[in-house]
Wavefront OBJ file of the C-alpha trace (Angstrom):
o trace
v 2.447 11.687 14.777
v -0.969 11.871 13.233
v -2.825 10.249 11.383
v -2.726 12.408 8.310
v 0.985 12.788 8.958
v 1.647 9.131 8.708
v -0.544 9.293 5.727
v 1.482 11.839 4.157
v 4.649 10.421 5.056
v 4.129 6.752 3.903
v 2.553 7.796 0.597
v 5.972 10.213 0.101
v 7.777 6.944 0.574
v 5.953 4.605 -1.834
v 6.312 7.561 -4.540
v 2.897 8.255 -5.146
v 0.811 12.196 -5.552
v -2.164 12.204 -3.481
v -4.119 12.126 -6.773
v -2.219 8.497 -7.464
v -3.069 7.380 -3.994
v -6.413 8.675 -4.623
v -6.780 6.684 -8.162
v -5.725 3.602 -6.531
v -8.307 3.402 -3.829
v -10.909 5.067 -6.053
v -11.738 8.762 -4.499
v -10.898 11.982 -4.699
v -7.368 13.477 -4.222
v -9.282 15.845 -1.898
v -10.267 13.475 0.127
v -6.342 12.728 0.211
v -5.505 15.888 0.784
v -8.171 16.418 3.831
v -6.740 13.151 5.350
v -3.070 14.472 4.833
v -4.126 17.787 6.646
v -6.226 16.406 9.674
v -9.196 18.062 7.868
v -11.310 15.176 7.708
v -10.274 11.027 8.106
v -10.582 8.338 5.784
v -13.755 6.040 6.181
v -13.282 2.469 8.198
v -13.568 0.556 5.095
v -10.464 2.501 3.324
v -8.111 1.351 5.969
v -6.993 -1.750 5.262
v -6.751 -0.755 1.430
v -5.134 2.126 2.281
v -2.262 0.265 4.321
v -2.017 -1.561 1.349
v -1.521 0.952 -1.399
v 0.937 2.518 1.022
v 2.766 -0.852 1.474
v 2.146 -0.718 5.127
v 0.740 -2.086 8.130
v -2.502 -0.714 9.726
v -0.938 -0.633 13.134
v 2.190 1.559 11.358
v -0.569 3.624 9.812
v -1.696 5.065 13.028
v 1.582 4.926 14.369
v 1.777 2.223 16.318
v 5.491 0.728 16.965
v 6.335 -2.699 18.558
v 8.885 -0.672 20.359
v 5.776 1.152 22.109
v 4.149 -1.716 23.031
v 4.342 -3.181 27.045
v 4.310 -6.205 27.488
v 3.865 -6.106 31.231
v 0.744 -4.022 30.652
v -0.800 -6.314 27.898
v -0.341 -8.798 29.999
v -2.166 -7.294 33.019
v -4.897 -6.006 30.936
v -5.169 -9.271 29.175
v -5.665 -10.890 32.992
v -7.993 -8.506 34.029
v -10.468 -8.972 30.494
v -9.812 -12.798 31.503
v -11.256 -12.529 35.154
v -14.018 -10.118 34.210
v -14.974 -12.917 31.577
v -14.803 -15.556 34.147
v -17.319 -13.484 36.264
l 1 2 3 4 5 6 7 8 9 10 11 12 13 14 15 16 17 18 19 20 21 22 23 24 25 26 27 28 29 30 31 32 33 34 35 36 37 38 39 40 41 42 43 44 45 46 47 48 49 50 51 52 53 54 55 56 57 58 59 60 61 62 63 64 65 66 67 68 69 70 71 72 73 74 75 76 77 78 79 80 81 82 83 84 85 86 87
C-alpha cells in the first residue's frame, strides 16, 4: 500500500474528513487530498504529527509491519554497518 493509501485509510479509521485532518495539523484539505491521491506527499516535518492525529505509528504510516520485518537480515546488515565502522 501507499503512502496516500495508508493516509486515507487511517484517517477513515480515526473518523476524521480530510478537511478535519487538515485543521488539526494546520493546512489545507488539499494538501490532504493530494497526499490521499499520490499527487503530492506531506513535508518531513508533518510526519510525526501526522501519525499522531491519525493515532498511529510512523512505521504503520508507511506501511511498515513487524510481521515484515527479518530478523536474520537485520541482523546481517547490522554486522556488516558494524565491521565497516570498525574499518
Amino acid at each position: 500500500m501507499s503512502l496516500g493509501n495508508n493516509i486515507k485509510k487511517y484517517r477513515r479509521n480515526a473518523g476524521l474528513t480530510q478537511e478535519e485532518l487538515a485543521g488539526i495539523l494546520c493546512i489545507t484539505g488539499q494538501a490532504v487530498s493530494r497526499w490521499e491521491s499520490g499527487a503530492g506527499l506531506p513535508d518531513i516535518t508533518q510526519i510525526v504529527p501526522l501519525a499522531q492525529a491519525l493515532n498511529v505509528t510512523t512505521d504503520a504510516l508507511f506501511g511498515f509491519s513487524s510481521e515484515s520485518y527479518d530478523l536474520k537480515l537485520a541482523a546481517e546488515v547490522k554486522k556488516e554497518a558494524d565491521r565497516l565502522r570498525d574499518t
